[in-house]
C-alpha positions as CSV (number, residue, x, y, z in Angstrom):
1,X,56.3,92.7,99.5
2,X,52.4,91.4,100.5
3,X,52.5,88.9,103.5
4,X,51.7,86.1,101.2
5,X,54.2,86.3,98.9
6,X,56.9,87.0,102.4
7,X,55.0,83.8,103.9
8,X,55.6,82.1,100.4
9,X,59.2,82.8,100.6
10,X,60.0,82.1,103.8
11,X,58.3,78.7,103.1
12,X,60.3,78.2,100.2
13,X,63.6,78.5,101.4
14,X,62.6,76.9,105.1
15,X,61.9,73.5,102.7
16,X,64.7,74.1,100.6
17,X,67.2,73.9,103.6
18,X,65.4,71.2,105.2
19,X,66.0,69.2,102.2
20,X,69.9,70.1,101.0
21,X,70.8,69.4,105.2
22,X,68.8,66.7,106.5
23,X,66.0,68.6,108.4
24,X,68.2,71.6,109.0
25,X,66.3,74.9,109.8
26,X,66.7,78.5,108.8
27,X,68.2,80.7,111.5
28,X,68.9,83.8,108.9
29,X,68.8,84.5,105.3
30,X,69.5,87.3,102.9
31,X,68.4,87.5,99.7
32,X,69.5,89.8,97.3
33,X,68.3,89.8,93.3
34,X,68.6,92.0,90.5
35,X,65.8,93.3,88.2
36,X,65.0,94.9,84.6
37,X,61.9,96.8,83.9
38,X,60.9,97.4,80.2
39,X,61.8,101.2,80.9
40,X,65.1,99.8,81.9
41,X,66.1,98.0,79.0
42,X,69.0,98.9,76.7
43,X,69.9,102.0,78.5
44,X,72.4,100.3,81.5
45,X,69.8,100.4,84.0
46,X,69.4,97.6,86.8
47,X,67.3,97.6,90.0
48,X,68.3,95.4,93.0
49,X,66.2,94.4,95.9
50,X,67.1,92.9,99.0
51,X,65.4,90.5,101.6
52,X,65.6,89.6,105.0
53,X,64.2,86.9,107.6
54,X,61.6,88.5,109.8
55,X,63.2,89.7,112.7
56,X,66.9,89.1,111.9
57,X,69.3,91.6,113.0
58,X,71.2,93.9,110.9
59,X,74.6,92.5,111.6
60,X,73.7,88.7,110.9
61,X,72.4,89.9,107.4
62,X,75.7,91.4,106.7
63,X,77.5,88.5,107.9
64,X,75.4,86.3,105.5
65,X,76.6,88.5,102.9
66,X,80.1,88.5,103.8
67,X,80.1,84.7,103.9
68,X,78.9,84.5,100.3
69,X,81.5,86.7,98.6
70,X,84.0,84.6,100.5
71,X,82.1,81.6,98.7
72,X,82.3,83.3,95.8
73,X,85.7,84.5,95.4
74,X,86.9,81.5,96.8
75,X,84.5,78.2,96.5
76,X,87.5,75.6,96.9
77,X,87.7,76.9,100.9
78,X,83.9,77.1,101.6
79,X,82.6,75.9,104.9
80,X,79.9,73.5,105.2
């Protein structure tokens, strides 16, 4: 990923959580998307490609992650 488009992201998603929590920052974030190439199409391909915040440690990433399966497989019980 080029610095700007990191910078652009990291922008993104700081203004994003500062407006769904009232001026909240971002301490972490992992994001984690799924891709098709032409090449890919019709034969039961898919990529996927994974993001961090600069600097986070390993273990908060996977924390992240577990958090949003829990969210997931269970919305009715998600934490604010």
């Amino acid at each position: 990923m080029s610095d700007a488009t990191k910078d652009a992201l990291d922008a993104a998603i700081a203004a994003h959580i500062a407006d769904e929590t009232e001026g909240g920052i971002v301490t972490g974030y992992v994001l984690h998307a799924s891709s098709l190439t032409a090449d890919q199409m019709g034969r039961g391909v898919t990529g996927y490609y994974a993001e961090y915040a600069d600097g986070q440690p390993h273990h908060i990433g996977i924390g992240l992650a577990v958090m949003l399966v829990n969210h997931l497989t269970y919305p009715d019980e998600s934490e604010e």
